[in-house]
C-alpha positions in Angstrom: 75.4 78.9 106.2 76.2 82.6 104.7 79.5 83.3 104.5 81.1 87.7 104.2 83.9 89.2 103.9 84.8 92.4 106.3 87.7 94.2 106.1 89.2 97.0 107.9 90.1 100.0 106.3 91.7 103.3 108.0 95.1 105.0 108.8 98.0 103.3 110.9 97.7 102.6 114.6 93.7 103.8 114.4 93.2 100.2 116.5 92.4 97.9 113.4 94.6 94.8 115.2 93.4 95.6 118.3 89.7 96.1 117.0 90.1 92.6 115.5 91.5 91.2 118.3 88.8 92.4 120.4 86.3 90.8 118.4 87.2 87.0 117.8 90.0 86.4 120.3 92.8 86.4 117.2 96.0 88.2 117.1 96.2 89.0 112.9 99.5 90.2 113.3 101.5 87.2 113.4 104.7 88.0 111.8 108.0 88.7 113.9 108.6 92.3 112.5 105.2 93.6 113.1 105.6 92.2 116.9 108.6 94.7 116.9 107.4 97.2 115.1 103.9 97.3 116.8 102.2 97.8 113.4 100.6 95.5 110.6 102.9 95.0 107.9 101.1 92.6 105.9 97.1 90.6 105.8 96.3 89.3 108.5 93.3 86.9 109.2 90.6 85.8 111.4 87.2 84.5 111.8 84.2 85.5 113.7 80.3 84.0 113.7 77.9 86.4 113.4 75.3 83.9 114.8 74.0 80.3 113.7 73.5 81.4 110.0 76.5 83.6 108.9 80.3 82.9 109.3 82.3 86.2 108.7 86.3 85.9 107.3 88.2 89.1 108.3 90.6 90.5 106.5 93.1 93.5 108.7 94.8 95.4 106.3 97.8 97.3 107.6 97.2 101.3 107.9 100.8 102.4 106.7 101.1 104.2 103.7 104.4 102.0 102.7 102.0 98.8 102.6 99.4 99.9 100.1 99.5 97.1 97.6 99.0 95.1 101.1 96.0 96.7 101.7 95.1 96.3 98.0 95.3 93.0 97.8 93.3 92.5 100.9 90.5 94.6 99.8 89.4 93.6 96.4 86.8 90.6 97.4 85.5 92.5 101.2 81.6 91.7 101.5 81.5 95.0 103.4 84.3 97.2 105.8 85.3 98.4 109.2 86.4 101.8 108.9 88.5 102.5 111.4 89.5 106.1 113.1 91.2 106.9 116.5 89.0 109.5 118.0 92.3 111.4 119.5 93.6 111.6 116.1 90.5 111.9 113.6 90.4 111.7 109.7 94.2 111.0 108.3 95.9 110.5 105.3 95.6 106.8 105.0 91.7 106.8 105.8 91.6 109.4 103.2 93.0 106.9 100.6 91.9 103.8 101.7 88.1 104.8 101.2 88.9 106.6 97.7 90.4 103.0 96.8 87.5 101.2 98.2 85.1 103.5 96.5 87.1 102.0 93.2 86.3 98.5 94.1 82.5 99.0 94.2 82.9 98.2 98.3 79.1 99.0 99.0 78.9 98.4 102.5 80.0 99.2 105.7 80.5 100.8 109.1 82.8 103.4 111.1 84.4 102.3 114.0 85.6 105.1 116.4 88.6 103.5 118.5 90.3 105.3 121.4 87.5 107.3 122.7 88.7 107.1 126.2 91.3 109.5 125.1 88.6 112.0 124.3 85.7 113.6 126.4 82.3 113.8 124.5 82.4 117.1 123.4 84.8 116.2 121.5 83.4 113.2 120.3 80.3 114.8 119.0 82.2 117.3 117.2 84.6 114.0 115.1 81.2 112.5 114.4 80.0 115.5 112.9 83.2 115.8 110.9 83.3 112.1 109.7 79.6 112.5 108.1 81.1 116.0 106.5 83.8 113.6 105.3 81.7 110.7 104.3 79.2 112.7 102.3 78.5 111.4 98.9 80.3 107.9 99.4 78.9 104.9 99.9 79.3 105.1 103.8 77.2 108.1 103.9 74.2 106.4 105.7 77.0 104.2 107.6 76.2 103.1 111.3 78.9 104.4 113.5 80.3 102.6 116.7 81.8 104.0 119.3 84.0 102.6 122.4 83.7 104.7 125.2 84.6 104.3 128.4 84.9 107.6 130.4 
């Protein structure tokens, strides 16, 4: 069996917990303060098989810019990452720097995940797209697949 590493990357409250949860089932915020606070604080974890021949760890970093050695130390051993951006918001300052700090750990592959598209109608959509390839131009998620939720 093939075992990766994905992490998310992407600003705070752009649906990385709730992306992750989505996927496997598992709540990666676990500690009491980020129940309050309704953001990650610190790594959480989970697990997810891809099929038969590949078991995938997954590492959810938090988004805020307070927790970047979080994020850090999340980061440095990702197979590939989910970056993460609410369509009602766009590119922020924590997507900004969480892709310039993957770019300095050689992170060579990924995708883009576009959460909260049922708060957008698909003009607007189409134009974030064509803004995240502007923005994505010349890194390693140039050529990224993008996935979208949407449910309008």
């Amino acid at each position: 069996m093939k075992h990766v590493i994905i992490g998310t990357a992407g600003h705070v409250d752009h649906g990385k917990t709730a992306l992750i949860r989505a996927l496997t089932g598992t709540d990666t915020d676990r500690l009491k303060e980020e129940k309050e606070r309704g953001i990650s604080i610190d790594l959480g974890f989970a697990s997810l098989a891809i099929c038969d021949e590949i078991q995938a760890g997954i590492v959810d970093v938090p988004g805020h810019e307070r927790f970047l050695k979080n994020m850090l130390a999340g980061t440095g051993g990702i197979d590939l990452v989910m970056l993460t951006i609410a369509a009602d918001e766009g590119i922020m300052p924590q997507t900004r720097e969480h892709l310039a700090m993957l770019q300095l750990y050689g992170v060579r592959h990924g995708l883009v995940v576009i959460t909260k598209c049922d708060k957008v109608d698909l003009e607007w959509l189409d134009m974030l797209d064509e803004e995240i390839r502007d923005f994505l131009s010349g890194t390693f998620l140039e050529a990224a697949p993008f996935c979208h939720e949407y449910n309008q």
